[in-house]
N, C-alpha and C positions, 0 to 999 in steps of 0.2 A: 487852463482848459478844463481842470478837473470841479472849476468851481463854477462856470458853466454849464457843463453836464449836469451836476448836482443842482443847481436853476432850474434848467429844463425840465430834471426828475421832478423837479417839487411843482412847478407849472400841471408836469403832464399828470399829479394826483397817484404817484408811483408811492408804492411802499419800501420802506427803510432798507430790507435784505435786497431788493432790486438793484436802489441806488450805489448801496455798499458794491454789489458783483458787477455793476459798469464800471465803478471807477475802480478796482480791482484788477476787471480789466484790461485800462488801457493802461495803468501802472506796468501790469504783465508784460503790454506788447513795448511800452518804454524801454521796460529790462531787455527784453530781447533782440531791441535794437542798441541797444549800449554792450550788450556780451557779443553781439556779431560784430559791432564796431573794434573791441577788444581781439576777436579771433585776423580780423581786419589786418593790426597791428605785429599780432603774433607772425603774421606772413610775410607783411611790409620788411619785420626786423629781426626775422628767423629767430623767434621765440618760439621752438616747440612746444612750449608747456602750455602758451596759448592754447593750441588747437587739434594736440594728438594727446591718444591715451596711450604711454606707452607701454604698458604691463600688455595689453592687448594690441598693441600696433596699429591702431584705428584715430584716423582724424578727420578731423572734419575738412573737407573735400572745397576744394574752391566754387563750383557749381552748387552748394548746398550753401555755401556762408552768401552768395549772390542770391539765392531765392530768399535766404534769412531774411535780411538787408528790404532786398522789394519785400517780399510778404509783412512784416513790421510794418512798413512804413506805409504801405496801401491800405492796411486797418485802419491808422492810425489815422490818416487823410480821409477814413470816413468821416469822424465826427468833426472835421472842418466845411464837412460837404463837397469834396471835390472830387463828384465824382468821373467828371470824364478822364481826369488822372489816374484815379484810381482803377476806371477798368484798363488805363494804358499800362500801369504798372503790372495788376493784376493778366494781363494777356501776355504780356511779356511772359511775368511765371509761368505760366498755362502753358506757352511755342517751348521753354526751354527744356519743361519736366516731361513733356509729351517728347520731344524729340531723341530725349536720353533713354525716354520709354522704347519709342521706335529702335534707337540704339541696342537696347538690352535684347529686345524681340529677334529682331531683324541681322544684329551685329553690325562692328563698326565699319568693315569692310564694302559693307551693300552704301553707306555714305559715301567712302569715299573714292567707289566706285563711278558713283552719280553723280557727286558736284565737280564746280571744278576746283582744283588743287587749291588755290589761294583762298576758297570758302572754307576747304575738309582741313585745312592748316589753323582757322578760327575755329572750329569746330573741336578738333585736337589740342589745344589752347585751352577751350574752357571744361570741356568733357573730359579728357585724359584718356583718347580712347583705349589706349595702346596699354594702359597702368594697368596691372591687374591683380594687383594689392590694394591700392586707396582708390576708391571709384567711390561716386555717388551712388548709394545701392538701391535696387527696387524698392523696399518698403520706405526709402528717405523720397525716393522719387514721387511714388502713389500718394504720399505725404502731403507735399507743396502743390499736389498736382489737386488735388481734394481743397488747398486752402486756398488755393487761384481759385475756385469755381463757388467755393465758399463767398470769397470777397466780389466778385464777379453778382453772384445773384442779389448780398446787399448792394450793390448799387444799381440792381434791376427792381429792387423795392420787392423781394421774396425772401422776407426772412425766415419762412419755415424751410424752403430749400436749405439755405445758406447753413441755417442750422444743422439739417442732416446731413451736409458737406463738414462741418467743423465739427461733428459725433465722430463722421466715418475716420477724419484725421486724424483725432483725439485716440480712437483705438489701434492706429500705429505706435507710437512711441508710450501706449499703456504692455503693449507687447512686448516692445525691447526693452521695457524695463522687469517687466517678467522673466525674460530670457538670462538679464542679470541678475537677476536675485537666484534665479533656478538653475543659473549656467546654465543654461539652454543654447548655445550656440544659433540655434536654426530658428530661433525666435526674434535676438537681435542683426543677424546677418552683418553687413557690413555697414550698419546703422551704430556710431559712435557713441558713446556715452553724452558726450558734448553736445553732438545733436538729438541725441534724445530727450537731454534735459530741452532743448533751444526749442523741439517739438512739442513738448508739453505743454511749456510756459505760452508759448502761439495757440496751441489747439486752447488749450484753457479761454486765456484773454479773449479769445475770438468769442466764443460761445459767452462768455461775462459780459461782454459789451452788447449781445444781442439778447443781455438779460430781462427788456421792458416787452418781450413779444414772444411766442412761441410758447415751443415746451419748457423753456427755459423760464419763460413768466411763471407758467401754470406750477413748475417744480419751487418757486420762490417766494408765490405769493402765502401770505399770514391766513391761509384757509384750512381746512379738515386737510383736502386732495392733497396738498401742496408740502404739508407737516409729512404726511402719510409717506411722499415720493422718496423728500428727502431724508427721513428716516429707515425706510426701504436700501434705499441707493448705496446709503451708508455702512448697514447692516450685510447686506447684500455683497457687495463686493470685498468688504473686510472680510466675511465670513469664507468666502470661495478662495479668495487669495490667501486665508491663512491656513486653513486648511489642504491647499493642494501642496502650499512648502512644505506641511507635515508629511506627506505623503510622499513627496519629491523625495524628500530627505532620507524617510522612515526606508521607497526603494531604492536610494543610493546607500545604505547603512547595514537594510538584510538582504537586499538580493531580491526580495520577495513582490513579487508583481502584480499577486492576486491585489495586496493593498489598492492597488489602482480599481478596479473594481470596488472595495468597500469607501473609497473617494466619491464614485460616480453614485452609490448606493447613498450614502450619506446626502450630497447634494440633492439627489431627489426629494429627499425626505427633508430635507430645507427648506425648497421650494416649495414644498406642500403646507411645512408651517408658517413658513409665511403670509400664501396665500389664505389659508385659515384664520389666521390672526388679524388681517388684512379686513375678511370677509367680516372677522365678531367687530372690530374697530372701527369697520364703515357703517355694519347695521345699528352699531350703536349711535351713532353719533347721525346717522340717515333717522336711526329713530326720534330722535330731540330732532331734524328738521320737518319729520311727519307731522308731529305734534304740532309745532310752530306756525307749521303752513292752514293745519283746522283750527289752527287758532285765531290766524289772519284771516281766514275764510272765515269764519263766524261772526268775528267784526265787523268784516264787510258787508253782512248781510243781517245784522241785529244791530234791532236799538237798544244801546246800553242801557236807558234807563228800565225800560218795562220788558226787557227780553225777549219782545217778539219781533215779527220779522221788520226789516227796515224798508224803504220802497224798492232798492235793489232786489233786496229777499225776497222780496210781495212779486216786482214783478218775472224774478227770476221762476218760482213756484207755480206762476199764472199758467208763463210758458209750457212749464211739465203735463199743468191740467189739461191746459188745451190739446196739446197729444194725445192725450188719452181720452178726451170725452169725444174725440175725432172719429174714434174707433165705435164710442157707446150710440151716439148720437146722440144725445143728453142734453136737456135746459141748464142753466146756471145760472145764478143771482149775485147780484153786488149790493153791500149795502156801506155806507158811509156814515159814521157815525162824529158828531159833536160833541164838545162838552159843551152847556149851556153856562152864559154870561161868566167862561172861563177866565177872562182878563180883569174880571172886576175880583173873584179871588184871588187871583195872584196880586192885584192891588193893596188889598185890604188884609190879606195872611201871612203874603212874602211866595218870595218861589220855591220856597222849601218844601211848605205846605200845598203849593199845586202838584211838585214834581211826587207828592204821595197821593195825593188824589190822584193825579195818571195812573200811577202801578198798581191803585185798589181796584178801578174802572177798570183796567186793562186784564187784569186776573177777574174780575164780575165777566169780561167779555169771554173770555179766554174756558172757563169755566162753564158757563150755555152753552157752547159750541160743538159739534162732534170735531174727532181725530180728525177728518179728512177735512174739515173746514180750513181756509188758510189766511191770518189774522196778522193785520200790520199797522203801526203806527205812521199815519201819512206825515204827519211832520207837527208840532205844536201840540195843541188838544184834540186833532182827528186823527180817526183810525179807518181805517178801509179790511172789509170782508169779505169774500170769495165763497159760495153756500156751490159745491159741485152737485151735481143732480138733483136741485131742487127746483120747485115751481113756486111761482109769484107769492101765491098763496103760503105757502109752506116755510118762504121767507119774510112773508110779513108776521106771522107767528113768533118764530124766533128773534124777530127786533123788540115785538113789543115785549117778548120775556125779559130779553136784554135791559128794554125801557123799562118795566117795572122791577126787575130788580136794584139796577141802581139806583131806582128813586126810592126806592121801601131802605134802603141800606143806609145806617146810620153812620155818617162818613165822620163824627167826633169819637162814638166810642173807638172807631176802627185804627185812627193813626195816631191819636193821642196827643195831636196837636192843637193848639189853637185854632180853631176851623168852625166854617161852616157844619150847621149839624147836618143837611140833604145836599143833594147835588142833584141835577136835572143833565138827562143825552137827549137829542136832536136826532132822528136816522132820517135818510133818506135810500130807498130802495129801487133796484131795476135788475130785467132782466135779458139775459143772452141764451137767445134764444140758441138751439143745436144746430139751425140754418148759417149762424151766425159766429166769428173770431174775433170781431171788432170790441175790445177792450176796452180801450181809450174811450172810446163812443160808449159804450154801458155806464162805465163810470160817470162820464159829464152828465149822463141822466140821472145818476143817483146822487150825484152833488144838486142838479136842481131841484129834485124831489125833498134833499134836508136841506135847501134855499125854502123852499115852500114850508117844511114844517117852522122854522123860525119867524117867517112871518106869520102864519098860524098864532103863533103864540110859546114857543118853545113846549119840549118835554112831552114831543111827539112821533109818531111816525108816519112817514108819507110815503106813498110809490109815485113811481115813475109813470105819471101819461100823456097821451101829443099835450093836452090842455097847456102842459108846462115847459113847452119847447122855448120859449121866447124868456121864460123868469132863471135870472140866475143872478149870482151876485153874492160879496160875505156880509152877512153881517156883525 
C-alpha cells in the first residue's frame, strides 16, 4: 500500500516531505492498530501489563480500545477508497462517543431509566456505567468523537474540515501528556497513559495522511511560508513547554507563585519576538520576490536586444496615453519606422552585424525623441512611435530629423564591425486625431504611408492620406 501512495504522490507532482508525512502516516495508524490489537489480547488473557498503568491505576477502558480498533481502521480504509465503510465505521464511533457523552452529561441513571432493561444491560456491558474508577473519560471521549467527524468529512471530500477536526483531537492527548510531565492531575484526568500514547500516534497519522492538502500542505511544502511554519511550530511549542516545566517546577520547589506571572511575562515577550523575526524574515525574502517579479515585468514588456519597449510595452503605454489625452483632448501621431534593404545586410554581414545596427538605430531613435514620447520595437527591423500631443506637421518634422540622422551617421566607425558604411529608415506617419481612440486603425495608416515611401524609393518619409487607403503591402 505504502508503494502506491508513494505512486500516486509522485503522479500528483507532490513534494518529498509531503510524500514522507503520508506514508508516516499510515505507518502511524498501522501501529495503532497492532497496540489496540495487543490491549485486545491483554483482556482476552488477563494480561494487565497490556492495558493498565499501575503506579496510577488507570487502563485503558474497553469503550476506548473499541473506538481505537474502528478509528485505525476507518483511516486506514481511506486510502483503499472505501468510503461508504468508512463512514459506517466512522458513525459507529460518532453513536458510541456521543452517547457516553450524553452518559457523562445527563448520568447513567437517565439511560437506564429510558430504555429497556435488555438494551441498558448492552449499554452497561460496553460503558461500565456503574465503574467509577476505570471509565472512558471525557477528554478520551471528546477525543474519538473529533476523530469520527475528522474521518467522516475525509470521505465527504472536506479536507480542511477534517483537518481542524484532527488539530482539535491532537490537542487532547498533547494535554494529558502535559498533565504527566507536570503532574497535573486535572489535565490528564481519567485519560491513561496507554491511551494517550494510542491518541497521539491517531491524532498524528490522521493529520500525516491529509499531508497533500490543507494547512498541512502549505506547513510542508519546500517554500519561504512553509520553512517559516515549520520552524515557528518547532520553536514555538518547545519553547512554551520548556519553559512552563521551569516554572511548574521552580513553584512546586519555592512556593513562589509570582513565578507564574514572570512565565506569562516571558511568553509575551516571545511571542513578540517571534513575530519580529518573522516580520524581518518575511520582508526579507518578500524583498528578493519584489525584485523578481520587476524583473519578470520588465521582460515582459522590453525587448532584450535594444531595450525599448516590446509590442506588449508599446501597447500597454498606449493604453495609459489614451486616458489621459481623454482628459486634454489632444491630437496624436503614429509613426512606423523601417530599416531599408534590412535582409540584404544581414545577408551579406551576418546577423551580428544587423542585431548592432538595430541598437545604433534604436538609440539614433530613442535620442530625437522627448521623455513623453513612447518608442517600441514592432518586431524584426520596425519600430513603431506614439508623438502625445502633437500635430501632423510637428510629426513630420521629427521623422525627417530621425531620417537624416540616421542616414548622415556613419554606421562602420560606430560598431566596428564589418558593415555597411550608411544605412537608410523608411517612416511612414498618421494621425489620431482627439475625436478619435482607434489605435489599430492609425497604425495601419502609418504602415501604408512607409508602404508608399518604399515604393517611392526608400529613405524617405510619407504621411498618411485617403490617396493611400487602397496601397499596402511589405516590401
Amino acid at each position: 500500500m505504502h508503494t502506491s501512495l508513494s505512486s500516486k504522490a509522485v503522479r500528483d507532482n507532490r513534494h518529498e516531505l509531503i510524500i514522507k508525512a503520508i506514508k508516516l502516516g499510515y505507518k502511524l495508524l498501522f501501529s495503532s492498530l497492532l497496540l489496540s490489537l495487543l490491549v485486545l489480547i491483554g483482556y482476552v488473557f488477563n494480561v494487565d501489563f497490556f492495558y493498565r498503568h499501575f503506579s496510577l491505576d488507570l487502563a485503558v477502558h474497553r469503550l476506548t480500545l473499541i473506538c481505537t480498533l474502528l478509528t485505525s481502521t476507518s483511516f486506514i480504509l481511506i486510502a483503499y477508497h472505501k468510503n461508504k465503510l468508512v463512514q459506517l465505521i466512522s458513525t459507529s464511533v460518532f453513536i458510541l462517543t456521543a452517547i457516553r457523552l450524553f452518559d457523562y452529561l445527563l448520568g447513567p441513571q437517565f439511560i437506564f431509566n429510558n430504555l429497556p432493561y435488555y438494551i441498558a444491560d448492552i449499554f452497561n456491558l460496553i460503558f461500565d456505567m456503574h465503574e467509577e474508577k476505570n471509565i472512558m473519560g471525557l477528554n478520551t471521549t471528546i477525543m474519538f468523537l473529533l476523530l469520527s467527524l475528522s474521518s467522516l468529512m475525509r470521505t465527504l471530500n472536506k479536507p480542511n474540515a477534517s483537518q481542524i477536526f484532527g488539530f482539535l483531537s491532537l490537542s487532547i492527548p498533547t494535554i494529558s501528556i502535559t498533565g504527566y510531565v507536570f503532574n497535573l492531575s486535572e489535565f490528564y484526568g481519567s485519560m491513561s497513559p496507554v491511551t494517550t500514547v494510542y491518541g497521539l500516534i491517531i491524532s498524528i497519522g490522521v493529520l500525516c495522511i491529509s499531508a497533500h492538502k490543507g494547512a498541512i500542505k502549505a506547513m510542508l511544502l519546500p517554500t519561504f511560508g512553509g520553512r517559516l511554519a515549520r520552524y515557528l511550530s518547532i520553536i514555538g511549542y518547545s519553547y512554551c513547554f520548556g519553559l512552563g516545566y521551569l516554572a511548574i517546577k521552580s513553584i512546586d520547589e519555592f512556593g513562589n507563585t509570582s513565578l507564574f506571572g514572570a512565565y506569562v511575562v516571558a511568553m509575551c515577550w516571545f511571542i513578540i519576538l517571534i513575530l519580529a523575526v518573522s516580520a524581518l524574515t518575511y520582508e526579507k525574502e518578500d524583498k528578493s520576490r519584489r525584485f523578481m517579479e520587476k524583473y519578470l515585468l520588465q521582460l515582459s514588456r522590453e525587448d532584450p536586444l535594444t531595450a525599448l519597449y516590446n509590442r506588449r510595452g508599446f501597447y500597454e503605454e498606449i493604453g495609459k496615453e489614451i486616458k489621459r489625452r481623454k482628459r486634454k483632448e489632444s491630437n496624436a501621431c503614429f509613426i512606423i519606422i523601417d530599416i531599408d534593404s534590412f535582409k540584404k545586410i544581414n545577408d551579406q554581414f551576418g546577423h551580428g552585424v544587423g542585431d548592432e545596427i538595430l541598437k545604433l538605430i534604436a538609440n539614433i531613435i530613442k535620442n530625437n525623441l522627448r521623455s513623453t514620447d513612447i518608442i517600441c520595437r514592432l518586431g524584426g527591423e520596425e519600430f513603431a512611435v506614439m508623438l502625445p500631443d502633437t500635430d501632423i506637421q510637428e510629426c513630420c518634422e521629427i521623422s525627417e530629423r530621425i531620417r537624416a540622422k540616421v542616414r548622415g551617421t556613419n554606421v562602420k566607425s560606430k560598431i566596428r564591425f564589418n558593415s555597411p558604411e550608411f544605412v537608410s529608415i523608411s517612416i511612414g506617419c498618421s494621425l489620431l486625431p482627439s475625436s478619435s481612440s482607434n489605435v489599430n486603425e492609425t497604425l495601419e495608416k502609418a504602415d501604408k504611408a512607409l508602404y508608399e515611401a518604399k515604393i517611392k524609393g526608400r529613405n524617405r518619409v510619407c504621411i498618411y492620406d485617403d490617396s493611400l487607403k487602397k496601397k499596402s503591402g511589405p516590401i
